[in-house]
C-alpha positions as CSV (number, residue, x, y, z in Angstrom):
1,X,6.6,-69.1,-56.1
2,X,3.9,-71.7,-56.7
3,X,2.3,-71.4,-60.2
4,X,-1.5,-72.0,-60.0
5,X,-2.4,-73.4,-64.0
6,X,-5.7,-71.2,-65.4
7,X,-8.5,-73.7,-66.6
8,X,-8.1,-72.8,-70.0
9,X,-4.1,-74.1,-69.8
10,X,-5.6,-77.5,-68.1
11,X,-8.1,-77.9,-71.1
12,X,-4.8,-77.1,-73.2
13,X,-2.7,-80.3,-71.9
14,X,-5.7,-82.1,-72.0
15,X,-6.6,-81.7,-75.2
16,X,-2.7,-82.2,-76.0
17,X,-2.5,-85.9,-74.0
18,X,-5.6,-87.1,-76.0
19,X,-4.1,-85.7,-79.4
20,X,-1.1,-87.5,-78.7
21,X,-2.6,-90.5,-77.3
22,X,-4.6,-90.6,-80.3
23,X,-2.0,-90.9,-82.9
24,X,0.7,-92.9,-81.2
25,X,-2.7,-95.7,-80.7
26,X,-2.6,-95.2,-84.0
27,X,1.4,-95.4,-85.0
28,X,1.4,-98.6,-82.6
29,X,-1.9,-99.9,-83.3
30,X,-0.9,-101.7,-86.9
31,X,2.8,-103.0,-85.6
32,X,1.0,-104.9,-82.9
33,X,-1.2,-106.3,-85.4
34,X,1.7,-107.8,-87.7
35,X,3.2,-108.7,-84.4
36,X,0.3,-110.6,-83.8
37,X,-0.5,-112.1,-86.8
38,X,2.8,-113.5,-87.2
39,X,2.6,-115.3,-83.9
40,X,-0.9,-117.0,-84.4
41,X,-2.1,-120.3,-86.1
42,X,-3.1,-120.2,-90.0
43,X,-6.6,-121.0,-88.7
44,X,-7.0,-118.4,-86.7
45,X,-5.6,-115.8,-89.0
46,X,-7.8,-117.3,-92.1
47,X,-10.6,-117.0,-89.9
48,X,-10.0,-113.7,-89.1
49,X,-9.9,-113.8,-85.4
50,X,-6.1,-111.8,-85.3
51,X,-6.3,-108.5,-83.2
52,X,-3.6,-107.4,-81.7
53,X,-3.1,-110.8,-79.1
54,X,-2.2,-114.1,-80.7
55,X,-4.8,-117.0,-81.7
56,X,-3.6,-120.4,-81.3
57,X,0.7,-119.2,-80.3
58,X,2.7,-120.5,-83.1
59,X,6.4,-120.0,-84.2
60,X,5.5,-121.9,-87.7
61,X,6.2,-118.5,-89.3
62,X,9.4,-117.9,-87.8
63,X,10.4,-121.3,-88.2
64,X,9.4,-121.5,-92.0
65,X,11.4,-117.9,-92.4
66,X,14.6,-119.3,-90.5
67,X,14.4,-122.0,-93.4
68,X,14.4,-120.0,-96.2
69,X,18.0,-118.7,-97.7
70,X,15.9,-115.8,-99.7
71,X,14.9,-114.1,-96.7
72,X,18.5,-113.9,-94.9
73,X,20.3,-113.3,-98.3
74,X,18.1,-110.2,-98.7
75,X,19.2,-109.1,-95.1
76,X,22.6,-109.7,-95.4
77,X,22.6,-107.1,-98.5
78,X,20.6,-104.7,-96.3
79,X,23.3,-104.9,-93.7
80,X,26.1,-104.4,-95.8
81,X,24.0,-101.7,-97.1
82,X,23.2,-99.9,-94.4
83,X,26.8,-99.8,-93.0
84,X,29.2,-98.8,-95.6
85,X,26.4,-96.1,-96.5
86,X,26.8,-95.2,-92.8
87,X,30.2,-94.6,-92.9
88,X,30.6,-93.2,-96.3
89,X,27.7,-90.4,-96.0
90,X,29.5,-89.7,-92.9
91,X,32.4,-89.0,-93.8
92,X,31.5,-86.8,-96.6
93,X,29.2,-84.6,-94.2
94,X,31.6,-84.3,-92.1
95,X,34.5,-83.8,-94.3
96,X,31.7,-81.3,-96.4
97,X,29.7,-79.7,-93.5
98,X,33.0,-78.9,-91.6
99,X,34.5,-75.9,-93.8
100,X,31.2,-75.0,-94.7
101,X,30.8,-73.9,-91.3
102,X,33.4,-71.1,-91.7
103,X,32.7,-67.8,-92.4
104,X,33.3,-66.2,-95.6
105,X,36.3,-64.6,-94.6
106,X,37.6,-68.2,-93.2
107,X,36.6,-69.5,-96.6
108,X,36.0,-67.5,-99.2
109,X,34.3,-70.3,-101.9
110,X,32.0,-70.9,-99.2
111,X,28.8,-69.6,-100.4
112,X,29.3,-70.7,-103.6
113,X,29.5,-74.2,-102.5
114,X,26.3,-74.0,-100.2
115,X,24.7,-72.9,-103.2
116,X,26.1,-75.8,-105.2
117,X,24.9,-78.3,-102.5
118,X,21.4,-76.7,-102.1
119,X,20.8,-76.4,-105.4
120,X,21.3,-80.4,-106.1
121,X,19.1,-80.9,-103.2
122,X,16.2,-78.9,-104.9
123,X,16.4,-80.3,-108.4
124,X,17.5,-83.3,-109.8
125,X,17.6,-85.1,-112.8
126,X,14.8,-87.3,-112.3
127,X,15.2,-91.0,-112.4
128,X,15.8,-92.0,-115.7
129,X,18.8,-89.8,-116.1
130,X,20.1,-91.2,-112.7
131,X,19.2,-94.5,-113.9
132,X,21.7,-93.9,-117.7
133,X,24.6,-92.7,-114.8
134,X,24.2,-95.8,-112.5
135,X,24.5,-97.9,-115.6
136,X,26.8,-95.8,-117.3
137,X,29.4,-96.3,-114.7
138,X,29.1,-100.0,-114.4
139,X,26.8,-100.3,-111.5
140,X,23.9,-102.2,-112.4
141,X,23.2,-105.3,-109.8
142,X,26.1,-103.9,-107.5
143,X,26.2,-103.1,-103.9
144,X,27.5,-99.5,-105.3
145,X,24.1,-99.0,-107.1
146,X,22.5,-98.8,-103.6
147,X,25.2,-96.7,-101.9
148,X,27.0,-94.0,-103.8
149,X,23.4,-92.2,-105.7
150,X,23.0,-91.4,-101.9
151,X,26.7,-90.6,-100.6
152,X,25.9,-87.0,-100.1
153,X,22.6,-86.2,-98.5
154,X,22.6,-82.8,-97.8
155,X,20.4,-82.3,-95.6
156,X,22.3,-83.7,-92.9
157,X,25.2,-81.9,-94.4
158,X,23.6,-78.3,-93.4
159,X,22.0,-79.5,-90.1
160,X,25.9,-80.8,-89.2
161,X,27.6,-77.2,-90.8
162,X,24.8,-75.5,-88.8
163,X,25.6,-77.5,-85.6
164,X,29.7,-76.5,-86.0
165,X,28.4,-73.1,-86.5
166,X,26.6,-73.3,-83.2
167,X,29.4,-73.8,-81.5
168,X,31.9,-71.1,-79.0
169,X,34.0,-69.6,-81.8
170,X,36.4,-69.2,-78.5
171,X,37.5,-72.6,-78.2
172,X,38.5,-73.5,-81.7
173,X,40.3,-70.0,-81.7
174,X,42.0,-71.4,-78.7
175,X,43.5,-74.1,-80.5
176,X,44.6,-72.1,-82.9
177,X,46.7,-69.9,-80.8
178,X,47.8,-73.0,-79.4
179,X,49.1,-73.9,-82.5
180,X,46.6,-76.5,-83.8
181,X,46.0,-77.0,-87.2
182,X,42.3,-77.8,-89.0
183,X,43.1,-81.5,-88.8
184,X,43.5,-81.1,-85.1
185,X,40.8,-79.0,-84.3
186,X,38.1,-81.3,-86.4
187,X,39.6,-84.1,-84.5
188,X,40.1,-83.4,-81.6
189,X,37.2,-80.4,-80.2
190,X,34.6,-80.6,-83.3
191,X,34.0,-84.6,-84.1
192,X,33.7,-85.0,-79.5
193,X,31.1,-81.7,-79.3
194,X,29.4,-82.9,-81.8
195,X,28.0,-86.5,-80.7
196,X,24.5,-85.4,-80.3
197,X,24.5,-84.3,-84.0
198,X,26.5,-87.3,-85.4
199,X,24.7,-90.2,-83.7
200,X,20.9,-88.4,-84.8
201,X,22.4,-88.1,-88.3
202,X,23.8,-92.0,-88.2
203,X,20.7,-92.9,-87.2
204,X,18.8,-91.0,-89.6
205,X,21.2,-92.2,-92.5
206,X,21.4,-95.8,-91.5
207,X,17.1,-95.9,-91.1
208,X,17.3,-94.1,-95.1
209,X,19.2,-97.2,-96.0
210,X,17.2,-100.1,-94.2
211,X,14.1,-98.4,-95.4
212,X,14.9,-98.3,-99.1
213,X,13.4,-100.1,-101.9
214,X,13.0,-98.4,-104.9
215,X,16.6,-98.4,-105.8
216,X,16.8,-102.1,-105.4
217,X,13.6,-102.7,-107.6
218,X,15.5,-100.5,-110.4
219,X,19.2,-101.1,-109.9
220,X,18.8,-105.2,-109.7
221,X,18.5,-107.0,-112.2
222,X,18.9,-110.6,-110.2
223,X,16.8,-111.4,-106.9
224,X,19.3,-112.4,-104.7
225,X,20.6,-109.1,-104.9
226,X,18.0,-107.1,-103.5
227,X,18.2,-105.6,-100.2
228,X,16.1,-106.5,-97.6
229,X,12.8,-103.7,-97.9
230,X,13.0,-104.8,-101.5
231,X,12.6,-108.3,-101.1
232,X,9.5,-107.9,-98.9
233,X,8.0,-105.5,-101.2
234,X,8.1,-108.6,-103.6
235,X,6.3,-111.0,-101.4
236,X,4.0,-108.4,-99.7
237,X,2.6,-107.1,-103.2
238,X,2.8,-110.7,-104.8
239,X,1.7,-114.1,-102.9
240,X,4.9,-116.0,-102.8
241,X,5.0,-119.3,-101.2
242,X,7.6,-120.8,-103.5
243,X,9.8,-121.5,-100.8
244,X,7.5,-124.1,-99.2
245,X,8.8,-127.6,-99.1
246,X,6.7,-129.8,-97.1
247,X,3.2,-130.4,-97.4
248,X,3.1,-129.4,-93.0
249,X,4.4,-125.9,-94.4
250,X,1.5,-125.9,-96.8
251,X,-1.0,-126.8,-93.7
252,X,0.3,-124.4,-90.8
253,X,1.6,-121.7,-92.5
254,X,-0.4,-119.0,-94.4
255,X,0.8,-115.9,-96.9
256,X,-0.1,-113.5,-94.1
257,X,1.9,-115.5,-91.5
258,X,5.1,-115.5,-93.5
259,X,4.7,-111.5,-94.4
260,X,4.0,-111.1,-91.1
261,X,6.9,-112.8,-89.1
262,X,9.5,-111.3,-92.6
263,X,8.4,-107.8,-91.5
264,X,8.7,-108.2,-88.2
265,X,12.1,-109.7,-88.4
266,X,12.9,-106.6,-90.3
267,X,11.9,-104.0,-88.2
268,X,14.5,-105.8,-85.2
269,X,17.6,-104.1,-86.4
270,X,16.3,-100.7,-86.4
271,X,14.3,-101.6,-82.6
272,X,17.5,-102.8,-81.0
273,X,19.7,-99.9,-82.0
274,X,17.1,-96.4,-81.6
275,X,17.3,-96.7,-77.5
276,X,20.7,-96.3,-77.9
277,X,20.9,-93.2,-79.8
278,X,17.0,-91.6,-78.8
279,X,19.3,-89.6,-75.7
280,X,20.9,-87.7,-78.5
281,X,18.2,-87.6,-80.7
282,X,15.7,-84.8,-79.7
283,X,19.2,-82.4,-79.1
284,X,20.6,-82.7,-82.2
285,X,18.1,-82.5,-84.5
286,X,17.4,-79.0,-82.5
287,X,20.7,-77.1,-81.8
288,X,21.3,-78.7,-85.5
289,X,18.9,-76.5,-87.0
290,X,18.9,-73.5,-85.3
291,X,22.1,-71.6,-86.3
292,X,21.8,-70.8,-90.1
């Protein structure tokens, strides 16, 4: 049967395309900007001429960042941030969310837990307290400073429990008949139904841990131990040329070109790795949070 849309519905999507035309102009809008500026002369950028098409093409910015040790140091610790936070936080939500997902009878501390959990996720200490612990335990300009305040996020915890939850209760009572045990079932039916969930809370997780700053601007004491969002924060807020060695640097390249081609450079990681993950995305996040 052919649908005929009333006017008032075509106004509707209209009105919907525009909306969202509007604000991804404006999402895009200032990343083609820095794109842009990093790619044009010091000139043109000075003079303000910089859109969002390059003045005068230049890769003096790139060049003068591939120079400097600061700049790669910084994203080395971001890497190594951002995967063993990964992994860990993973781990722990799924060796957290995974009992959590069984009923009271199943598990009888359950809802005390889930109440434990929730309630560290709606108060806190504050930061001075969690600054004493951090210090406390020896973690001041580690790697481990950066990491473990952030092993649990529970939020992804209950989106994963409510996920497993979501789930035929036929098949892992299957495998019980068969004789499998809990080790078996997460293994082996839970962890391969649930890749939409895992790979939307990865990338969540790992975009948490590229994205942070703060706890690098408090944690380290020492530059070269700052993680990558921290360093830039440094040279965005404060003009920072120190790493300029030849008076050609000093004549092609500007403050603006160097923050430019940094952030950039930054934002590649996260780029290259979304399309791989974005088919999961939108059906995780969903059937994740449906079942409570």
């Amino acid at each position: 049967m052919h649908y005929k849309e009333s006017l008032g519905s075509r106004i509707y999507v209209a009105i919907a395309y525009i909306i969202v035309t509007i604000f991804s102009i404006a999402c895009i809008y200032p990343i083609l900007h820095v794109l842009a500026v990093s790619f044009s002369s010091k000139v043109a950028v000075n003079a303000g001429l910089v859109n969002i098409i390059p003045v005068d093409f230049s890769l003096d910015a790139y060049e003068f960042v591939m120079r400097g040790g600061a700049f790669f140091t910084a994203f080395a610790v971001s890497v190594k941030r951002t995967l063993l936070g990964v992994v860990i936080s993973m781990v722990f939500v799924i060796l957290a969310g995974y009992p959590l997902s069984k009923t009271k009878r199943q598990f009888s501390a359950r809802n005390f837990y889930m109440w434990f959990f929730v309630f560290t996720m709606l108060f806190s200490g504050g930061m001075i307290p969690s600054y004493i612990v951090v210090s406390k335990l020896g973690l001041i300009d580690s790697l481990w400073a950066l990491i473990l305040p952030a092993a649990v996020p529970v939020y992804y915890l209950i989106l994963f429990q409510n996920f497993v939850k979501s789930l035929p209760d036929g098949l892992i009572e299957a495998a019980y008949i068969d004789g499998a045990g809990e080790g078996t079932v997460l293994g082996k039916i839970i962890l391969p139904l649930s890749k939409p969930i895992l790979a939307t809370l990865v990338l969540f997780i790992a975009v948490n841990h590229w994205n942070a700053w703060f706890d690098g601007m408090i944690y380290m004491n020492r530059p070269e131990n700052y993680p990558l969002q921290t360093y830039l924060q440094t040279i965005v807020v404060q003009v920072n040329l120190k790493a300029v060695t030849s008076l050609g640097d000093v004549t092609n390249i500007s403050p603006q070109n160097s923050k430019s081609a940094q952030i950039i450079l930054a934002m590649l990681p996260i780029v290259i790795v979304y399309p791989f993950l974005q088919k999961y995305f939108t059906k995780g996040i969903v059937l994740g949070s449906v079942k409570g």
